[in-house]
KEKE-128479 format. One record per residue (C-alpha): residue number from 1; x, z, y. Coordinates in Angstrom, 3 decimals, padded with zeros to 6 digits, m for minus. Layout:
REM KEKE-128479
R kolmar       xx       zz       yy
R    NUM        X        Z        Y
...
END
This chain:
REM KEKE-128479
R kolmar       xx       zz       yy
R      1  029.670 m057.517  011.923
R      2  026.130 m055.337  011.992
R      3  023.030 m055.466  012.987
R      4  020.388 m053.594  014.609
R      5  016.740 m053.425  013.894
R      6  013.668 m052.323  016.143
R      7  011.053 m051.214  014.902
R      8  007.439 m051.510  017.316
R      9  005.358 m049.061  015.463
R     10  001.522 m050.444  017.223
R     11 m000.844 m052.896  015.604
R     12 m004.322 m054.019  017.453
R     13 m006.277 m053.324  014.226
R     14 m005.092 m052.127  010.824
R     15 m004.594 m054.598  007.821
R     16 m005.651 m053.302  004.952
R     17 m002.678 m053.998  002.490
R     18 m000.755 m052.593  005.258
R     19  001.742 m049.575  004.632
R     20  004.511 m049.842  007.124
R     21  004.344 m047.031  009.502
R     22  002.212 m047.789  012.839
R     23 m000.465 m047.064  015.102
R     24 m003.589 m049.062  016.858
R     25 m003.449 m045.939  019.929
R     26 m001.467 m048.573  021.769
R     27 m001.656 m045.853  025.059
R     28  001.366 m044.665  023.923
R     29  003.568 m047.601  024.414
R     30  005.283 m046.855  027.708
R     31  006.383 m043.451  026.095
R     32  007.970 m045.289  022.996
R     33  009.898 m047.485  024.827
R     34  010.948 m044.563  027.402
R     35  011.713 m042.297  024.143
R     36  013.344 m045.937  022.778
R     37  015.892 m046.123  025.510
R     38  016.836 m042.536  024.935
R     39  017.612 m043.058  021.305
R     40  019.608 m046.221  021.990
R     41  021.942 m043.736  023.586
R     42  021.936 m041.555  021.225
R     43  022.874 m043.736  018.386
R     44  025.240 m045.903  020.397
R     45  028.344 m044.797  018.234
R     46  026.357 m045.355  014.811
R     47  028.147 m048.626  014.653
R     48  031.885 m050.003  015.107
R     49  032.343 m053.665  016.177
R     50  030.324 m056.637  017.186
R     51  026.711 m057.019  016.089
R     52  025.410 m060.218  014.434
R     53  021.967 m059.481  014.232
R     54  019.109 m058.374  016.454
R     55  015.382 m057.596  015.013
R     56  011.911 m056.409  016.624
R     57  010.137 m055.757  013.692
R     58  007.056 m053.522  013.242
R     59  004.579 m053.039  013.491
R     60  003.684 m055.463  015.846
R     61  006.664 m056.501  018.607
R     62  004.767 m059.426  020.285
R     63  002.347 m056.385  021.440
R     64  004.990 m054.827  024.143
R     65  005.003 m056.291  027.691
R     66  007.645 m058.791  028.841
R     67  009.079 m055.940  031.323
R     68  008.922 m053.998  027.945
R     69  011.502 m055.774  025.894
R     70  013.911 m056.532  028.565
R     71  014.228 m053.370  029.361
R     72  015.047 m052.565  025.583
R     73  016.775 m055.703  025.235
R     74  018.932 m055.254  028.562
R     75  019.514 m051.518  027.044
R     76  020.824 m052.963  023.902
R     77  023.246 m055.167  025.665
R     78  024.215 m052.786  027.942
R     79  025.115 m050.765  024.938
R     80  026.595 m052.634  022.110
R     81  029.011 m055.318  021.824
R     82  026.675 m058.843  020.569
R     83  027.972 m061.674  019.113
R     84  027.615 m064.636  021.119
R     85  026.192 m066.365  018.310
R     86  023.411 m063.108  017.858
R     87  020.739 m064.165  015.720
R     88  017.736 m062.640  017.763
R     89  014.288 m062.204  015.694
R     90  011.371 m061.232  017.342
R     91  008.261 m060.549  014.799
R     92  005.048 m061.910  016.438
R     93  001.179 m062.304  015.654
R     94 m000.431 m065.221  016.218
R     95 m002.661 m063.791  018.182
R     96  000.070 m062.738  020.842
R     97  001.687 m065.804  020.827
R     98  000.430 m067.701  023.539
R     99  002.499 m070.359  025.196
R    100  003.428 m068.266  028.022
R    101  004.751 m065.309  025.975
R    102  007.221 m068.008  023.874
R    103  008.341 m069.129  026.980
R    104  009.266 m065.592  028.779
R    105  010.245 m064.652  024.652
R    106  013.331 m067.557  024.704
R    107  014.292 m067.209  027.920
R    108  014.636 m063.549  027.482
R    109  016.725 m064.667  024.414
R    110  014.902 m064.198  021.613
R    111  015.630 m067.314  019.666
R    112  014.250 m066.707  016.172
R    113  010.532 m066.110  015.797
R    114  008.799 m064.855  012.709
R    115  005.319 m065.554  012.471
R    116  002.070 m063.433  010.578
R    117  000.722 m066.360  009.492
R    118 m000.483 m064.778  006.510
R    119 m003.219 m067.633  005.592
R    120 m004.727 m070.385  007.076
R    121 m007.630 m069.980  005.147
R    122 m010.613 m067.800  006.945
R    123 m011.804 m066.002  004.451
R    124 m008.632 m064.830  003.250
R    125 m007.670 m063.588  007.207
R    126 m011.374 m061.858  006.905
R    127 m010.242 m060.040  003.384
R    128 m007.347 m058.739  005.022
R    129 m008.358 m057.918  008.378
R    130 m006.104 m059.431  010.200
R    131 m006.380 m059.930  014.272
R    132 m005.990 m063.773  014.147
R    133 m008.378 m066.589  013.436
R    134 m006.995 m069.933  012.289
R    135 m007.024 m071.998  015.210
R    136 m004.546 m069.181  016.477
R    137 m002.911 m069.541  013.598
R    138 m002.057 m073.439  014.652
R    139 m001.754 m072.569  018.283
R    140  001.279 m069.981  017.660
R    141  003.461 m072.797  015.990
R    142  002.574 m075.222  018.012
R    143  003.209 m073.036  020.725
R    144  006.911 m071.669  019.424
R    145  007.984 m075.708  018.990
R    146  006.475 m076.474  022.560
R    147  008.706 m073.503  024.135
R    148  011.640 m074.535  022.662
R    149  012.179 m072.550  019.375
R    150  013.727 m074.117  016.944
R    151  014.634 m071.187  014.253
R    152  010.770 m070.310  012.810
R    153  009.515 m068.484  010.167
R    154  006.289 m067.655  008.760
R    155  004.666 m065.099  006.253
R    156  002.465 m066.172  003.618
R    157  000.388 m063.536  001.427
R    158 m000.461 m064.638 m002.042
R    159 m002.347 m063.049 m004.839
R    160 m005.332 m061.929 m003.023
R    161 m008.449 m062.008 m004.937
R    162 m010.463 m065.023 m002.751
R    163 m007.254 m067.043 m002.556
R    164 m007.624 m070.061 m004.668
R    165 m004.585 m072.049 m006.255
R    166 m005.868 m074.800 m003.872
R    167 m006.076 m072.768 m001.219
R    168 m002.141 m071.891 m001.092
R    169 m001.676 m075.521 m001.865
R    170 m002.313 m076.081  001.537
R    171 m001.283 m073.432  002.875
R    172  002.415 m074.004  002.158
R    173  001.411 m077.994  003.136
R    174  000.808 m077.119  006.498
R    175  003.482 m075.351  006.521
R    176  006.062 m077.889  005.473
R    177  004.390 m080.440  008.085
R    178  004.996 m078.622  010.712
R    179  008.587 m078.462  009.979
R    180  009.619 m075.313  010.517
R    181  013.075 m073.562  008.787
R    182  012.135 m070.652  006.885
R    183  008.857 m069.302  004.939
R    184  008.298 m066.124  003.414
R    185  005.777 m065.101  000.888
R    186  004.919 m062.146 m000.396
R    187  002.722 m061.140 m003.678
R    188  000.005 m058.559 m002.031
R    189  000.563 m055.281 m003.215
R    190 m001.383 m052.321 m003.192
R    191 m000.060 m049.446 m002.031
R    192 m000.947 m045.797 m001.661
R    193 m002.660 m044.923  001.766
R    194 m003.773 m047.898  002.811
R    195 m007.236 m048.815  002.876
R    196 m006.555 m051.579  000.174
R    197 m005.987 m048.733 m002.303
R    198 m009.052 m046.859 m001.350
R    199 m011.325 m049.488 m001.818
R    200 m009.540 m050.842 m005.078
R    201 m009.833 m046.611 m005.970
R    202 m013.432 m046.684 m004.653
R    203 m014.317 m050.246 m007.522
R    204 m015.485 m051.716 m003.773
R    205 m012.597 m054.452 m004.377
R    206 m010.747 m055.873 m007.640
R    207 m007.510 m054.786 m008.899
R    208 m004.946 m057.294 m008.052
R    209 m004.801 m059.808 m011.113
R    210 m000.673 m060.370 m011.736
R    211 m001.878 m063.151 m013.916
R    212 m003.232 m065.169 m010.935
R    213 m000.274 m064.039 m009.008
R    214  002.298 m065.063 m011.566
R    215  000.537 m068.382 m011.367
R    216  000.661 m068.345 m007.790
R    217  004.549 m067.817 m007.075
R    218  005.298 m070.648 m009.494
R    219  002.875 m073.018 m007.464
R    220  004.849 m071.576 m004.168
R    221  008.357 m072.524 m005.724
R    222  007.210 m075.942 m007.056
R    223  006.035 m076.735 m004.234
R    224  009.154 m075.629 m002.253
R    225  011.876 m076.453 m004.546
R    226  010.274 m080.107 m004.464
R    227  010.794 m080.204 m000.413
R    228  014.444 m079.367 m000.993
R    229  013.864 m075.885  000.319
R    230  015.953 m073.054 m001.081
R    231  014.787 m069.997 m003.058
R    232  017.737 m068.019 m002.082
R    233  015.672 m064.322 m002.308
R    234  012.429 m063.794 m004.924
R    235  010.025 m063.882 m001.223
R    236  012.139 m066.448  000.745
R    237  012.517 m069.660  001.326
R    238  014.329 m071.786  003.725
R    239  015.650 m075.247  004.554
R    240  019.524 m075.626  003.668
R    241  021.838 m073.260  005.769
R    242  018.793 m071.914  007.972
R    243  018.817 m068.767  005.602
R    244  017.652 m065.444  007.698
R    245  020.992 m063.866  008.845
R    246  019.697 m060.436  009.289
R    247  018.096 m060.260  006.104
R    248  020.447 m061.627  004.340
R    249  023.134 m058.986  005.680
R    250  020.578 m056.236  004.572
R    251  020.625 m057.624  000.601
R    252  024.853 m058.055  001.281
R    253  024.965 m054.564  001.978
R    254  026.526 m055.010  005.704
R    255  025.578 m051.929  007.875
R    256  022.840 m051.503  010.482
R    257  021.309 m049.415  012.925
R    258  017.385 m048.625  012.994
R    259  015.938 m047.183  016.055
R    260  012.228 m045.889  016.477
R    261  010.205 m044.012  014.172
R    262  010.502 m044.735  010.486
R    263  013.372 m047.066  011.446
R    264  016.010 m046.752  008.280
R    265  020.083 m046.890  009.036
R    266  022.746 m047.523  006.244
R    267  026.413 m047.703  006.818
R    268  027.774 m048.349  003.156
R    269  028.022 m044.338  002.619
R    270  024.643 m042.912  003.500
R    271  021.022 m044.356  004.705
R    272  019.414 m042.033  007.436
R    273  015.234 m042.902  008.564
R    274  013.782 m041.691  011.511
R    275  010.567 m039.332  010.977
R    276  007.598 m041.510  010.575
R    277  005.609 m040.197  013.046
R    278  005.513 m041.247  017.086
R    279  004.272 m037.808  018.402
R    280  007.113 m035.671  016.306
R    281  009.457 m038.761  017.199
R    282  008.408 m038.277  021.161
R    283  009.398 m034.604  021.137
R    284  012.455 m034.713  019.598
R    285  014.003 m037.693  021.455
R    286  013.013 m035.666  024.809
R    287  015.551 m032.787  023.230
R    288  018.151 m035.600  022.674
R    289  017.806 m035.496  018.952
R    290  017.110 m038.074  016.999
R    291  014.875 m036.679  014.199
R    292  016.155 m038.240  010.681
R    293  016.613 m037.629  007.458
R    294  019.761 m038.620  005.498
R    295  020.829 m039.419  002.151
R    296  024.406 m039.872  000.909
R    297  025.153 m042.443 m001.113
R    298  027.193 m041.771 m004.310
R    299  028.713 m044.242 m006.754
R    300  025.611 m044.406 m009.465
R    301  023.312 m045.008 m005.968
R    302  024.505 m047.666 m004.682
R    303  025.174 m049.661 m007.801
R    304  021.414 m049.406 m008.732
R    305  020.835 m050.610 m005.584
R    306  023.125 m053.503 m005.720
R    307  022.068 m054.236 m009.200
R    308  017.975 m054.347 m007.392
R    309  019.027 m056.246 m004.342
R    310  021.508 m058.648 m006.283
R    311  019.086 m059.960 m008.968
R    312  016.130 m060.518 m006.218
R    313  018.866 m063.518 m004.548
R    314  020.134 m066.602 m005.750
R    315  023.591 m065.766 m006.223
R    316  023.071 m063.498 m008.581
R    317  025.686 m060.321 m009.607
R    318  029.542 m060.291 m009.572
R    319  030.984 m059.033 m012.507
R    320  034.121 m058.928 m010.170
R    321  032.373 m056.827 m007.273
R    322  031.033 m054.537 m010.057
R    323  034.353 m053.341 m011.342
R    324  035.956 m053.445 m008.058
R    325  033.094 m051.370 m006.238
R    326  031.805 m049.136 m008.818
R    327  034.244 m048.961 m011.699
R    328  034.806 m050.614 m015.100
R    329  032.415 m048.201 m016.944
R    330  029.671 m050.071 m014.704
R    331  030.957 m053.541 m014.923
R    332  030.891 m052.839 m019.428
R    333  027.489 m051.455 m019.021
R    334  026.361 m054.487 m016.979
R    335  028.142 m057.055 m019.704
R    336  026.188 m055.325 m022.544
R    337  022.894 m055.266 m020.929
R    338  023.119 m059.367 m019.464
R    339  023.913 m060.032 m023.430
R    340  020.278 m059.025 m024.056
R    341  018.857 m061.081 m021.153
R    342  020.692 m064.150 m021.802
R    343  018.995 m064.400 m025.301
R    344  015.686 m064.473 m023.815
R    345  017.003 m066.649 m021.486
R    346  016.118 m064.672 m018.377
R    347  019.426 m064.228 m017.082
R    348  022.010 m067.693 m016.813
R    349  026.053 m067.221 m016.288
R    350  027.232 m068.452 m012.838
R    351  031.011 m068.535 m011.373
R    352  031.019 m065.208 m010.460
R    353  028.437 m063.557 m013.197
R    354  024.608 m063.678 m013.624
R    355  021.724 m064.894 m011.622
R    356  018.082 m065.042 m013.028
R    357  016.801 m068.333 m014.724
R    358  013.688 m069.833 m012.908
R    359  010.869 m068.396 m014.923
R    360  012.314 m065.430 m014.699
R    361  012.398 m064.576 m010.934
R    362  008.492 m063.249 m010.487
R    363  009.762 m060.262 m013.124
R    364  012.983 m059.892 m010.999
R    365  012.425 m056.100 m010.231
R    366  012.010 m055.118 m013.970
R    367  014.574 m056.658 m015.010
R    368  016.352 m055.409 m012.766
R    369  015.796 m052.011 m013.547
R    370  016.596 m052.204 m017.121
R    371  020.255 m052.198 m015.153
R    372  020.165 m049.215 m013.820
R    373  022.544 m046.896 m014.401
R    374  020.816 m043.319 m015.439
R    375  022.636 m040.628 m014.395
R    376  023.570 m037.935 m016.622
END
């Protein structure tokens, strides 16, 4: 099994925390999704048997026309061999998602929907420039139950400076009354080039406080833990066995296929990305090339990257996988290093080996690293 991600790189207006690879010149759509077609050709033999998963992410994929994605989604069928139990997530704004669109969305076949939600709190939506208000916030789940979707998601931001503890509170309340399957929230970072880190560079905005956010993810997995929701990755939650497939197959290192610019590949031996830029990406998918970069993946790679991706879910390591995949040198290292951890009682011993303890998880990344194998 594989999967196969999209990514839509157009947004209406730019967030400003924003650093995924897009544009607002939205004139340029019908020349993605031309180019889009071509590269699904291209990359056809990129993957060997049936594919699981199926993800418009962006960017913003609620922004294409409904002749738009079934011509890409008619292309992908046409093209791969799907699962007939393919989980199929479209990303959409709240904005975009009126009742009409949910309605062509499942009976295209879409039948997973994650949501920007963000916040339902205005001035937060203000601080971030998003495109939504909050009655559009409402409307788009209302409108995704009304259609007929039952698999929903929606992304929470946390940490920002004008978001009170009481504030989330609700938040994640309205949330969990509206029933849906799966939340996601995410810390807000700041990252280079985005106009987040300009301001913050400029003393126009505060540096993020990691105090407040510390205090913040705690309140989120109270909260969620006490619903009987599942913490099964550090940003994502979800009611028993409604866990995001596709996601989940990323962290389990199963391979994929990305297509449109910036869109990353991996299949277990290298990880290729498209060129992050739609005017270079036009040009060369004309020539029938796909323009990428690639990076093979040797032994010391990919166990820092298992070792980063393992800790961040609820499972945990295997000591097992570790010896088997990378070698007993790794799986000694890895032994001496949890000894350390499970004195501070930040790491816990499960069946198969190690998983974080709860007050651990919001430092899951540096711990994490202190894993790593450096290479000589």
């Amino acid at each position: 099994m594989s999967g196969i991600y999209i990514h839509i790189p157009f947004c209406k207006k730019a967030c400003h925390y924003c650093n995924f690879h897009f544009s607002t010149q939205t004139k340029y759509i019908n020349e993605f999704t031309e180019a889009l077609l071509i590269e699904i050709d291209l990359q056809q033999k990129y993957l060997g048997g049936k594919i699981e998963t199926l993800y418009f992410g962006g960017g913003t994929p609620s922004i294409l026309s409904k002749e738009a994605l079934q011509s890409i989604f008619s292309k992908i069928k046409d093209s791969f061999d799907l699962s007939q139990d393919l989980e199929f997530t479209l990303e959409a704004n709240p904005d975009d998602l009126t009742a009409t669109q949910a309605q062509d969305w499942l009976e295209m076949g879409v039948n997973r929907l994650s949501i920007g939600i963000q916040s339902f709190q205005p001035h937060s939506l203000a601080w971030m420039n998003r495109a939504h208000n909050i009655q559009q916030a409402h409307s788009a789940i209302v409108n995704a139950k009304t259609a007929g979707f039952s698999n929903i998601s929606a992304d929470l931001i946390y940490g920002t400076p004008h978001l009170s503890d009481q504030d989330l509170a609700e938040d994640l309340q309205i949330l969990l009354n509206y029933n849906i399957l799966h939340i996601s929230c995410y810390a807000l970072t700041v990252e280079e080039k985005t106009a987040l880190y300009t301001m913050i560079q400029k003393k126009t905005l505060q540096q993020v406080d990691t105090i407040q956010q510390a205090r913040q993810f705690e309140l989120i997995v109270q909260t969620l833990n006490n619903a009987g929701w599942e913490h099964y990755e550090i940003s994502n939650f979800s009611k028993p066995n409604c866990r995001s497939k596709h996601n989940s197959n990323y962290w389990n290192g199963i391979p994929y296929l990305g297509l449109g610019p910036a869109a990353h590949s991996y299949n277990i031996h290298s990880r290729q990305w498209n060129v992050a830029n739609n005017q270079l990406y036009f040009q060369s998918i004309k020539k029938n090339t796909v323009p990428f970069e690639i990076e093979t993946l040797d032994t010391t790679t990919r166990f820092n990257e298992y070792m980063m991706i393992s800790l961040r879910q609820m499972e945990g390591f295997s000591l097992d996988k570790i010896k088997s995949q990378f070698g007993e040198k790794y799986e000694a290292h890895v032994k001496i290093i949890a000894s350390t951890f499970e004195l501070k009682k930040q790491i816990q011993k499960t069946v198969l080996g190690y998983c974080l303890t709860k007050k651990a998880k919001f430092f899951a990344d540096g711990i994490a690293s202190d894993f790593f194998w450096i290479k000589e």
